[in-house]
Every structure is written in structure tokens, then in C-alpha cells.
C-alpha positions in Angstrom: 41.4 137.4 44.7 43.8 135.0 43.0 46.3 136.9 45.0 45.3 136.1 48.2 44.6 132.3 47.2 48.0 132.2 45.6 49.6 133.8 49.1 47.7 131.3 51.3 49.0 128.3 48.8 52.3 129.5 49.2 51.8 130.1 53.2 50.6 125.9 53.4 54.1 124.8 51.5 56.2 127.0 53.3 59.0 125.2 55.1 58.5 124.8 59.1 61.0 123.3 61.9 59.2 119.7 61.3 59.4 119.6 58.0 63.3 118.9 58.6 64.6 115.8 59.1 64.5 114.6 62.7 68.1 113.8 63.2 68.2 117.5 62.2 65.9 119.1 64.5 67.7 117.5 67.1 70.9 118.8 66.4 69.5 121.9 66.4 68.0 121.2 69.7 71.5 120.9 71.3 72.5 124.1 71.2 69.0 125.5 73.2 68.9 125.6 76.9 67.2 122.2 78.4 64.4 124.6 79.9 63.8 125.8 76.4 63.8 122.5 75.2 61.1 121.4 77.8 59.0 124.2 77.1 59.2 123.3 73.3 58.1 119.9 73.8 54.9 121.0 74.8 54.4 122.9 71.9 52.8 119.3 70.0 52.6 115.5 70.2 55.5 115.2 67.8 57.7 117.7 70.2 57.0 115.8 73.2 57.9 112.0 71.7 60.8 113.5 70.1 62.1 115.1 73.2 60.7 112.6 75.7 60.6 109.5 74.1 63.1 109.4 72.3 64.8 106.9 70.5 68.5 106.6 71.6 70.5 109.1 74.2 71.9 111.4 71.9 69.6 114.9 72.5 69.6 114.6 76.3 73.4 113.4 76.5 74.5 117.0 74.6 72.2 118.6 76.6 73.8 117.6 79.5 77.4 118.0 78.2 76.1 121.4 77.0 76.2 121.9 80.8 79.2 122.2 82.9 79.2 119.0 84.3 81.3 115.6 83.9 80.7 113.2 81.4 79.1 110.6 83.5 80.7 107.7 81.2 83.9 108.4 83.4 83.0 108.2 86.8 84.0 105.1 88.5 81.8 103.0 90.6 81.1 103.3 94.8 80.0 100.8 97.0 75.9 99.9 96.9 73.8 101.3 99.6 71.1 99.2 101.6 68.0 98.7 99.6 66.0 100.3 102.0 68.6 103.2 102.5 69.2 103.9 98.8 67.1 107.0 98.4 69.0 108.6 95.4 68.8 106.0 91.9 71.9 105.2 90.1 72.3 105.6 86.3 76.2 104.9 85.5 74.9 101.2 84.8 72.7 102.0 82.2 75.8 103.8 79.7 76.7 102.2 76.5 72.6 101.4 75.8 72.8 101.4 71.9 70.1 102.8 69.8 67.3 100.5 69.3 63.4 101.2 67.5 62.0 101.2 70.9 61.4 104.3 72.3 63.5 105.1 75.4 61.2 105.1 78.5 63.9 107.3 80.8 67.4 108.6 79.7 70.0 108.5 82.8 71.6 111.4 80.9 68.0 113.3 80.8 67.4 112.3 84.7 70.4 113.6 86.0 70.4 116.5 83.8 66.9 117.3 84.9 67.8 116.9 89.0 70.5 119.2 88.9 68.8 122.1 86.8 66.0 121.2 89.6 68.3 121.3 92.2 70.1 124.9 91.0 66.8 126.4 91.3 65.9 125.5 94.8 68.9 126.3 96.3 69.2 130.2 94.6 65.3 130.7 95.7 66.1 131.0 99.4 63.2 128.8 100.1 63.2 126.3 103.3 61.3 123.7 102.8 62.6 120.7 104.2 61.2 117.8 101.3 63.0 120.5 98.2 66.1 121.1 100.4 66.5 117.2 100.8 66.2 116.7 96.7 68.9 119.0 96.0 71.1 118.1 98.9 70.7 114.2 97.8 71.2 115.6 93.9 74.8 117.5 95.2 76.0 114.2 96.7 75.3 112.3 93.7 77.2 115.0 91.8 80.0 114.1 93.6 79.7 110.3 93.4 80.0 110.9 89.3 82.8 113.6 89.1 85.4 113.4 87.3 88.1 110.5 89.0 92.0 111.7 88.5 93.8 109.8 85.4 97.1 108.8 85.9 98.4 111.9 83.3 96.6 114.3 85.2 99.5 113.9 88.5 102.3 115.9 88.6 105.8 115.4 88.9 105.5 115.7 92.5 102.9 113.2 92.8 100.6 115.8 94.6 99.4 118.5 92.1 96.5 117.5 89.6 96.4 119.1 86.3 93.3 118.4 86.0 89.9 119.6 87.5 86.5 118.5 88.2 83.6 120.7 86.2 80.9 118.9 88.3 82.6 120.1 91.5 83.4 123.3 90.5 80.0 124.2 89.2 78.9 122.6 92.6 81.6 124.6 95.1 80.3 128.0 93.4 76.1 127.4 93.9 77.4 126.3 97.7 79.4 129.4 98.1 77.0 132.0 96.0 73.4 130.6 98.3 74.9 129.7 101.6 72.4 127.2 102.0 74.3 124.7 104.0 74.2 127.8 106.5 70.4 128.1 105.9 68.2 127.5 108.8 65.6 124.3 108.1 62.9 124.7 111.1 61.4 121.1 111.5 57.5 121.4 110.7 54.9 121.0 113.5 54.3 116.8 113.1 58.5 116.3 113.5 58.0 119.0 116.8 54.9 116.8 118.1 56.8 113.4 117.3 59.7 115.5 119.3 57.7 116.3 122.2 56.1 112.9 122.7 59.8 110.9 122.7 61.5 113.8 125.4 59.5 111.2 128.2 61.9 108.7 127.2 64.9 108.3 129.7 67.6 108.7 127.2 66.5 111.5 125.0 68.3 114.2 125.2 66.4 117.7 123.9 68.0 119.7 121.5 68.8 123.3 122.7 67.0 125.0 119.3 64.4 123.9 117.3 66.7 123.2 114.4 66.7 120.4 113.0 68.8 118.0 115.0 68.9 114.3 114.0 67.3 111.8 116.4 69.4 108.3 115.7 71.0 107.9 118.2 67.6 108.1 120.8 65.8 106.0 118.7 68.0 103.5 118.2 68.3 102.2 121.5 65.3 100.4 121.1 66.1 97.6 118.7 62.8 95.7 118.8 61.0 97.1 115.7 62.6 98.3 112.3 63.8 101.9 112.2 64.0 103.5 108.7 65.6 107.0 109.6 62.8 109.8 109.3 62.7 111.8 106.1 63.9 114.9 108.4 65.9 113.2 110.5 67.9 112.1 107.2 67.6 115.8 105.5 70.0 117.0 108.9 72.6 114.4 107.8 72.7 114.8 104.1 73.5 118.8 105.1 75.9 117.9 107.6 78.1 115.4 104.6 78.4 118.3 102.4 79.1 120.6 105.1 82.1 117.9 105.8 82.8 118.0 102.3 83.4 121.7 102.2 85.2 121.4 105.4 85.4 125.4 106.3 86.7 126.4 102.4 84.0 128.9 102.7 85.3 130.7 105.6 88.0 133.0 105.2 90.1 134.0 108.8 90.8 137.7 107.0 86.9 138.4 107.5 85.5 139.7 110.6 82.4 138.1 110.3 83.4 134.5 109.3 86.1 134.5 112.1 83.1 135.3 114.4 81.2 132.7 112.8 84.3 130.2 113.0 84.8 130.8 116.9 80.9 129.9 117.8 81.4 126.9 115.8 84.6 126.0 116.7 83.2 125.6 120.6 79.4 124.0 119.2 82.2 121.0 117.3 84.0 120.9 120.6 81.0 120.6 122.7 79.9 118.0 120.3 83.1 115.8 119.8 84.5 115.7 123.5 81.2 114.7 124.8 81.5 111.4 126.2 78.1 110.3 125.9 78.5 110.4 122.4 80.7 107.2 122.4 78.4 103.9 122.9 79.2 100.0 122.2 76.1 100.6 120.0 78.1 102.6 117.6 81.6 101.1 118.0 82.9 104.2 120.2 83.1 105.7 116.3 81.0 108.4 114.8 78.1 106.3 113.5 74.2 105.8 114.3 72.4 102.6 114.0 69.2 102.0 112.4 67.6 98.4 112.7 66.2 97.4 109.7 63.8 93.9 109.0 65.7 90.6 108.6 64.0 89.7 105.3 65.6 92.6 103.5 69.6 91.9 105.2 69.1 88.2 103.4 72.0 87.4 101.0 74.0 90.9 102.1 76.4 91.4 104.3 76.0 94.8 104.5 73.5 95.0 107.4 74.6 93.5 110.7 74.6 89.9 111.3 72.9 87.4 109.7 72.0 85.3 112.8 70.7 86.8 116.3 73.5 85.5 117.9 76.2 87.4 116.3 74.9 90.7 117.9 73.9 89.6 121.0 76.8 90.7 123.0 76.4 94.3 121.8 72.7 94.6 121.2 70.8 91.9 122.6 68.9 88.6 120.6 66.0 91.2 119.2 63.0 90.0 117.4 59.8 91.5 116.1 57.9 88.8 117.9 60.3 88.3 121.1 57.5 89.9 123.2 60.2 91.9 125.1 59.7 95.1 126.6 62.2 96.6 124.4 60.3 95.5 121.8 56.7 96.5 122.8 58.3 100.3 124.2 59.1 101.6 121.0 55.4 101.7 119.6 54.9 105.2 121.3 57.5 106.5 118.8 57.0 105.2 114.9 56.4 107.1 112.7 55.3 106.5 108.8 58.7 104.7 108.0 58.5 102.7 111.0 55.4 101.5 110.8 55.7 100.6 107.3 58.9 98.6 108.0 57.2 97.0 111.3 54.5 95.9 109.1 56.9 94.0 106.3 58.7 92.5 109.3 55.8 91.4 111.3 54.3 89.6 107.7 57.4 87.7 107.2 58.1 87.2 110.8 61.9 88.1 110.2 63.0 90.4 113.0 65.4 93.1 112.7 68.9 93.6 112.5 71.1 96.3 113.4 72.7 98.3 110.5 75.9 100.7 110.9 75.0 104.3 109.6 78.0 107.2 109.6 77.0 110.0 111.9 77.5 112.9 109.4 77.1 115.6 111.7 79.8 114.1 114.2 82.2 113.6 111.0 81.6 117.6 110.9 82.8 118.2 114.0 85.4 116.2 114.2 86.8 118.1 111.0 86.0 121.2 112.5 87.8 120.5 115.4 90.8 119.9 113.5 90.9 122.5 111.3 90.9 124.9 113.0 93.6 123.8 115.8 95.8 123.6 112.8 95.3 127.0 111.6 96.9 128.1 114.8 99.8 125.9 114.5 102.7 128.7 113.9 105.1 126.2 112.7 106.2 127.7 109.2 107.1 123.9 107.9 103.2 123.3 108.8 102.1 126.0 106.7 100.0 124.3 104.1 97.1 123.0 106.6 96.7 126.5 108.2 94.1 126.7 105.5 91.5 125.2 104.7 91.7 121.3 105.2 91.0 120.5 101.5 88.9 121.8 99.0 85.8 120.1 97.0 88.3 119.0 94.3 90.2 116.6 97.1 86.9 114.4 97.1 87.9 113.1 93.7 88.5 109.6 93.0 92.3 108.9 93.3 93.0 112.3 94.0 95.1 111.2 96.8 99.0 111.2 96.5 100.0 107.4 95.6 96.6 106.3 94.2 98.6 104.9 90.9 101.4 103.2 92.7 98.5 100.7 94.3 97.9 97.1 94.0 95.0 96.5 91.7 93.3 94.9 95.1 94.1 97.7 97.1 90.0 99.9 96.0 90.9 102.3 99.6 94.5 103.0 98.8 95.5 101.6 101.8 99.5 101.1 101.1 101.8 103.4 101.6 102.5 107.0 104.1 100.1 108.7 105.7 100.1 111.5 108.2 97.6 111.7 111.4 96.7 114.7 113.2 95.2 113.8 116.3 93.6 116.2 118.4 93.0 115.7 122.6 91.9 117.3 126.0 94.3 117.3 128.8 92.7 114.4 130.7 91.7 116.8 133.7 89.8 119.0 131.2 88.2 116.2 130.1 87.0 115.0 133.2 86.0 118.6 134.1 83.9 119.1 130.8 82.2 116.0 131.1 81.3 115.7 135.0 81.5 119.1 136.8 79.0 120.3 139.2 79.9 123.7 139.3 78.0 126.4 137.6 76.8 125.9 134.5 77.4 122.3 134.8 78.5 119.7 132.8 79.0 120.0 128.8 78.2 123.9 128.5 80.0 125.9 125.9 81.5 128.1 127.8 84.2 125.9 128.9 86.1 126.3 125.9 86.1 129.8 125.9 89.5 131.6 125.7 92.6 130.4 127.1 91.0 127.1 126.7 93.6 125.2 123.8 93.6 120.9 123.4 96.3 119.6 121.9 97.8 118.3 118.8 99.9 115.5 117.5 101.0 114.6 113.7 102.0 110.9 113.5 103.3 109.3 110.8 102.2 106.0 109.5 103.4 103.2 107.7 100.7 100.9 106.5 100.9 97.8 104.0 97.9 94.9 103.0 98.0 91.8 104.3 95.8 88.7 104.0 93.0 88.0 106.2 94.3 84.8 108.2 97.6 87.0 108.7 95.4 89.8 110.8 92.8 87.1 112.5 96.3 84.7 113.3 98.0 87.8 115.8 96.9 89.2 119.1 96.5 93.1 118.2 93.1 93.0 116.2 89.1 93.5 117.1 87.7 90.4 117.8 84.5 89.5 114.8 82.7 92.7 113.9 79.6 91.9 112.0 79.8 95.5 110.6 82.5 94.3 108.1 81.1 92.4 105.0 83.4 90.0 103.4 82.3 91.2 100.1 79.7 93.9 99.2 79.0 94.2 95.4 79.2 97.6 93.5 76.7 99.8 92.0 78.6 99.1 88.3 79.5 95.8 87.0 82.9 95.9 85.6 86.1 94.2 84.9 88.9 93.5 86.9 91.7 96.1 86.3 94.5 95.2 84.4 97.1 97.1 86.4 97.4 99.4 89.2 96.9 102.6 86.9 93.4 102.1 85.6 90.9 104.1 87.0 88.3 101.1 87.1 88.5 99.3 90.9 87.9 96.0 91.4 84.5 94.3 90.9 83.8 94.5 94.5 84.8 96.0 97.6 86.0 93.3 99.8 86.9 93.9 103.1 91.3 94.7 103.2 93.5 94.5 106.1 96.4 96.0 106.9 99.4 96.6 109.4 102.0 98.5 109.6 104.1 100.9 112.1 103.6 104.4 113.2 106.1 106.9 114.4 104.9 109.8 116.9 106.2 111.9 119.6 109.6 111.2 121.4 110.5 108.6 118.8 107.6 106.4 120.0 107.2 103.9 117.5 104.3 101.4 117.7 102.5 98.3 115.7 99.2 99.2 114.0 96.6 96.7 112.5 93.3 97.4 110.9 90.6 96.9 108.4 89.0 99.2 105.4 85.4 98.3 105.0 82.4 99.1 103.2 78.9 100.3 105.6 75.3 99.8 105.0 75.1 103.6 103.4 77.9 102.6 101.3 80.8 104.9 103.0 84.1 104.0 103.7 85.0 102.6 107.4 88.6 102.3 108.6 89.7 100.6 111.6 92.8 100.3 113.3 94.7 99.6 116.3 97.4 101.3 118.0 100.0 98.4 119.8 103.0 99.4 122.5 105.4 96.9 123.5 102.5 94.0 122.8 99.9 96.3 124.5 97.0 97.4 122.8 96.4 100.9 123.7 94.6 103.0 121.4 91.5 101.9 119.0 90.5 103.9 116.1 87.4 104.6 113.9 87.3 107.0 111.0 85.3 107.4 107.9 86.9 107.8 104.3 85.5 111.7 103.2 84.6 112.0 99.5 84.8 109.1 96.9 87.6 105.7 97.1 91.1 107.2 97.5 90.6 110.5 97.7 92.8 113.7 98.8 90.5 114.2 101.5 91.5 111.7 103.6 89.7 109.9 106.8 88.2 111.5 109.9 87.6 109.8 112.6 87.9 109.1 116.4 90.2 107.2 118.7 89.9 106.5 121.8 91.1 103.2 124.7 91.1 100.3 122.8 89.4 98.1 125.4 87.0 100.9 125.5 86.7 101.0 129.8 84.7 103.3 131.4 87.2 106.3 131.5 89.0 105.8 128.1 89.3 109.6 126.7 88.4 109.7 123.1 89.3 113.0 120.7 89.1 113.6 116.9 91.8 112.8 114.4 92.3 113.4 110.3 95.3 111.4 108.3 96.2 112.4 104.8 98.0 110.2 102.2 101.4 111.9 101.9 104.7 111.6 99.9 107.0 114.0 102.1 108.6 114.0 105.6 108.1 116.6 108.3 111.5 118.5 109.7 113.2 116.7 112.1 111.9 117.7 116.0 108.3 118.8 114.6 106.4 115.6 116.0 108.0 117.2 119.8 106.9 120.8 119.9 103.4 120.5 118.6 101.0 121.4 121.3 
């Protein structure tokens, strides 16, 4: 008997996990995997507070550098989105936090930690569903926002190879490569095929040819009376289609039978898609962007949705208001849905109207990289050799990956200065016309057309572009008159200093519009004046605009969209097309690249 009370005694004194000290357990904590430590803090009340509430950021933070990922203290900052357009949060701001007695409500280290564990397992499941899929597709492109920016020592002696590499996007490119989900079908669920049925009466909707999910901007924007917040679908298609940008082909391979297959079906789907004439409006600039309309009250004290007055996008949209009684206005009540009506109600309350906010079209971005691509992995020139694969990988979208991002003025946030090399794709114009307005069998815009010998054409030009101040580009002739789409200053997502010199990795407090000119060199020693603008949109991408000048002529106009984070290797896709934009202007897809070396002499003239 005294044995047994002895034993239990000694069983109540015995030592346990809690009985250590806390900074302890913690440290011991760190070397578990984050699901093990979740499924530990619901072993007690004293688990859960020390694993969810917390006191400073120091478990979660080795958790998370347990982890193949970044340390998020690095990344550098990108431009803010539109309140109402900012669906994934932002922690960089809230690094630094020191240690205090209250307990920490939510750690940005835990949050982002948690997303992407959450993320890892939708994607391997092989399930569908639309509201998961858009989580871990916004949680991807956040990833990418916070990886790793190239330092200065990481450049080579050639100023093109890093020595460095990205953990965040390598643990990223292998999950996209492993699952295949950006190839994953996402079938839109019964409501989105009702809401899709009911809007094919209007006059300008244009039916998809599946049921896949196909975004539906461009429809409803066209009826600018009442605030359009993109659908929760309709935004899940264009989240797929950036990353699909991002990888830009990497995943296929042209030595396997199946992916060439794959690559030629796409390869006349991005053609279809980017010759198509109707896709180039005055409402989107001619560029490859979508317009939502969003209420007045919300644009107040930010440039970065339209105009703040009526007036300044009357001559493109029309003087819209909420309360205009227009028929515009009144029409569009047969198509809200949920979002819609939620906005319609805020504007209607504050009688504020809407105004018209610039969106990029991911999905045309797609295509136009497609489209490229894969012209120049037929180009046999040996000298061309590096783009006959794929256009860039994930680790191009890297802040100040691109070649010259150190030699920059501390002003310059796009890397504008310096060389850069355009490939610019185009129909012969006959073709063109052909595609667009034949009334032979199968008509107009079928695939078919670009089936084999079909072949468009290809021209690298080489530009020479420098900053210059904003009464310099206003004061000459060759510029875009006011565009209400370019905010004078848009404020960042991370308050920070100034840099002290062109190497730090920090950009400047805000991005402020830039403009530039410079000279470009093509075909036949054509040489002609170029002058545009970098800008910041209301989704908080990257817009360049430029125009192309001959002999005091403007000819060519040009919109493109920077691809991964501020002066990256990945360049700008965009489209070009007349620059007074008249009713037969062609239009094709082009990609320019930051580059540090010349092409052999009588390249520019065999091209084709």
C-alpha cells in the first residue's frame, strides 16, 4: 500500500512539457511541423494562448522560416490596390512590431504561414471548387508580391545572371508543375450559368463556346450607370489566367508529344483571342484591360480610379450617374448580382455616382505571351537561340531581376532608362481583314484559319528610352492627350524611406507617374521617336504607354502591362496598334525585355 501511494506521489511531481519555462517550450515548438503545432494547441487553454495568442512574433516567424519560403522582412513594397478591389490583406507593414505584454491578436508571419499550408493542400487534392481554387490562386500571387527582390551582389559580371534564387518561387513553380491545376477545368456552378443565360439577350454579349469559366468584364462593362464590383467567378478566371502569364509556357516542353499537342490548340485559341478586333474598344484604351465602374464616394482622395469629375470621362464613357435617370443607367438592373447590388446600394445612399476604373485583362495578357512565345521558338536564327525556350521562368518575376535595375535613378521605381528589345508580332494586313470579316464558310473569327501554313510575322526592335520631366512630354506634339487612368501619385502598400542611391532595394515612397522618350531602331535602319508614360492601375499593376513617331508622324500607339513585381526580368506585354486608333488600324501583340547586348548585324531584316 505505501507503495502504490509513494508511485502515485511521485507520478504528481513528475516533470511534464508545461512545467518548462515558456520561452522553452516554444523553442521546442519550432522544430514541429505548423500542423503539429495546431493540433497541439488544442490539447489545453494554456496551448492555445501560447500558440495563438501569443505574446511577440517569435514562434510563428520560425515556423514560417522553418518553411521554404522568403523571409517576408525583405520583400519590397508594390503599388496599393482599390479599396474595393483589394481582396488579398497585406502584412509587410506590420514587420518590426516589438514585443509588448499584450497579447498579439493576429501574427502576419502566422497568417501567411497558415494561407499557404492552406493553399498547398487544395491545390494537391484535385478538388474544383471555384471559392478554394480562388484562395489559393490569390495566396500564390501574394507569394510572389513578397519573394525574394535581387540584391545588387547577387548580379553577375554580365549583368544578366543572378546568383541568387527565390525559395518562395521555387517552392511555388514545383506545386504548379506537380498539380497542373492552372490546366484544371473550373465549371461555373448553376447561379453563374443562370446569371449567364439571362445577360446572352443583351446585344453585345457574346456567348462563350464552353461552359468554362470565361470572364464577363468586358459585357458588363458597357453599361456604366450602376457600380460593377467584378463577380467572385468572374475574378477567380483572371487570377488563373496571371499566373498562367506568369509561368508563361515553362511547363511545356516542345520534346513531348503531348505538350506540343497541347501547345498547337493553344497556340490558335491565343491567336483567335489576340487578333480579334473586337477586342480593342476606346473603353479599354485599345490595350488589354477591362473596366469596372466603381461608386464615386470610394474614388475620393485617389487617383487611382478614373476621373474625379464627370467631365473628365465624358468623351470616352459618357457623364454617368447613379441618379442620371438614363437608360444606360436603368438597363443594367436585369444583370447585378450580390456585388452589384451591394455597391449600387452605397452609391445610391451617398448619391455619388460611379466612375470608371482601369482593370488588366489577365487572360488577354496570356495570349498575347502565348502568341509570342511560341513564334519565337520557330525563329531558326542560331544568334536568337535563347528565346526559343521558354520566355522566362517564375524566377524573372523578381524585383529588379531585370538587367540594369542597379544602374537606375533612385526616381526611376519601373526601370525605365536604358535598352530594351521589342518583339512584335503581326498579321499580314489581308489576313487580318480575312479573319476578322469573311463570309465564307465557317465565317469570321473560327480557329481554323490559323491552321497550317498559316505563319504572322515577327520584328525585334531595339529601344532607347531615358526619363524626362512631365512639362517636357505634355510641351511636344507626339504624346496622348490627358488620360485619367494615370494618377499623379498613388501611395504604396509600405511606408518607407526615400532610397539613398540607385542600388538599394527600397523604391521610392510612391509610385508617381514617369515619362519617358527616347528612339527606337527597327527594320531597314528605320529609326523613329518614342514617348510614353509608366503608370500605376486601380489593381495596382504596372501600365506602360508609348508612342511610336516617323518623320513628325505619329504612327503606332502602344499598351503593355509590366509581368511580375517593379523591374523585373519578365518584361512588358502588351499591344500596339494605329495611334489615332481609326476604324481599320491593325493591332497585334508585342513583349520587350531589358537587355545589355546587341543583335548581329542584318538580324532586324530577315526576321519573318
Amino acid at each position: 500500500m505505501q507503495v502504490t501511494v509513494d508511485a502515485r506521489v511521485s507520478a504528481i511531481h513528475q516533470p511534464t512539457l508545461h512545467s518548462l519555462p515558456t520561452e522553452l517550450i516554444e523553442r521546442v515548438l519550432t522544430f514541429s511541423d505548423p500542423r503539429a503545432v495546431s493540433r497541439y494547441a488544442q490539447t489545453c487553454r494554456f496551448a492555445r494562448r501560447l500558440v495563438y495568442e501569443p505574446k511577440d512574433h517569435f514562434l510563428w516567424r520560425e515556423l514560417y522560416l522553418g518553411r521554404p519560403f522568403d523571409d517576408l522582412r525583405k520583400a519590397v513594397p508594390v503599388p496599393s490596390r482599390h479599396p474595393l478591389l483589394a481582396v488579398t490583406p497585406c502584412y509587410r507593414h506590420e514587420f518590426g512590431c516589438d514585443a509588448s505584454a499584450e497579447p498579439l491578436r493576429a501574427s502576419p508571419w502566422q497568417s501567411e504561414l497558415q494561407r499557404r499550408i492552406e493553399a498547398e493542400a487544395i491545390v494537391t487534392s484535385g478538388d474544383s471548387n471555384p471559392a478554394q481554387l480562388r484562395r489559393a490562386f490569390e495566396t500564390f500571387l501574394a507569394a510572389v508580391d513578397t519573394a525574394l527582390p535581387v540584391s545588387k551582389a547577387d548580379v553577375g559580371d554580365d549583368g544578366k545572371k543572378i546568383h541568387s534564387r527565390s525559395e518562395t518561387l521555387l517552392w511555388l513553380d514545383h506545386l504548379l508543375r506537380r498539380t497542373r491545376v492552372l490546366n484544371r477545368a473550373i465549371l461555373a456552378s448553376s447561379a453563374e450559368s443562370a446569371n449567364e443565360s439571362a445577360r446572352a439577350a443583351s446585344s453585345d454579349y457574346v456567348p462563350s463556346p464552353t461552359r468554362e469559366l470565361r470572364s464577363t468584364t468586358t459585357a458588363r462593362a458597357a453599361r456604366p450607370g450602376t457600380p460593377h464590383i467584378p463577380s467572385a467567378f468572374e475574378e477567380l478566371h483572371q487570377l488563373r489566367c496571371q499566373l498562367r502569364a506568369y509561368v508563361a509556357l515553362a511547363h511545356e516542353s516542345s520534346f513531348a508529344a503531348d505538350s506540343r499537342l497541347r501547345m498547337i490548340e493553344l497556340r490558335k485559341k491565343s491567336r483567335c483571342f489576340v487578333y480579334d478586333m473586337r477586342k480593342y474598344q476606346p473603353e479599354t484604351l485599345w490595350g488589354p484591360y477591362r473596366v469596372v465602374w466603381l461608386p464615386r464616394s470610394y474614388a475620393s482622395g485617389s487617383s487611382s480610379v478614373g476621373p474625379s469629375s464627370s467631365s473628365d470621362s465624358s468623351s470616352v464613357y459618357g457623364n454617368q450617374s447613379a441618379s442620371d435617370g438614363s437608360d444606360s443607367a436603368m438597363s443594367e438592373a436585369s444583370y447585378s448580382e450580390s456585388e452589384d447590388d451591394r455597391a449600387s446600394s452605397t452609391a445610391s445612399a451617398n448619391g455619388t455616382g460611379t466612375a470608371p476604373a482601369l482593370l488588366v485583362n489577365w487572360e488577354h495578357v496570356e495570349h498575347i505571351l502565348n502568341v509570342v512565345a511560341l513564334k519565337l521558338r520557330d525563329v531558326p536564327h542560331a544568334c536568337l537561340g535563347f528565346y526559343k525556350k521558354p520566355l522566362f521562368s517564375l524566377e524573372a518575376l523578381r524585383a529588379y531581376s531585370a538587367v540594369g535595375a542597379f544602374e537606375r535613378e533612385p526616381h526611376d521605381w519601373a526601370g525605365v532608362t536604358g535598352k530594351w528589345r521589342r518583339f512584335v508580332c503581326f498579321m499580314d494586313y489581308r489576313d487580318l481583314y480575312m479573319f476578322n470579316n469573311s463570309h465564307l464558310p465557317p465565317g469570321p473569327h473560327h480557329p481554323s484559319f490559323f491552321e497550317d501554313p498559316f505563319d504572322e510575322a515577327l520584328r525585334p526592335v531595339e529601344l532607347y528610352l531615358s526619363l524626362i520631366p512631365a512639362s517636357t512630354y505634355f510641351s511636344g506634339p507626339s504624346h496622348t492627350p490627358y488620360d485619367p487612368f494615370f494618377p499623379s501619385d498613388l501611395p504604396t502598400t509600405h511606408d518607407t524611406d526615400d532610397p539613398a542611391n540607385a542600388g538599394s532595394a527600397q523604391p521610392p515612397r510612391s509610385f508617381r507617374t514617369l515619362y519617358f522618350e527616347g528612339h527606337s531602331h527597327g527594320p531597314h535602319a528605320s529609326t523613329a521617336s518614342i514617348r510614353g508614360r509608366v503608370g500605376v492601375l486601380a489593381d495596382g499593376a504596372v501600365r506602360w504607354q508609348f508612342v511610336t513617331t516617323y518623320d513628325g508622324r505619329m504612327q503606332w500607339s502602344a499598351e503593355g502591362v509590366q509581368i511580375g513585381h517593379v523591374c523585373s526580368a519578365a518584361g512588358i506585354a502588351g499591344i500596339w496598334t494605329g495611334a489615332r486608333h481609326e476604324h481599320d488600324d491593325p493591332a497585334g501583340p508585342f513583349w520587350m525585355v531589358k537587355v545589355n547586348d546587341d543583335l548581329p548585324a542584318g538580324v532586324l531584316n530577315t526576321l519573318h
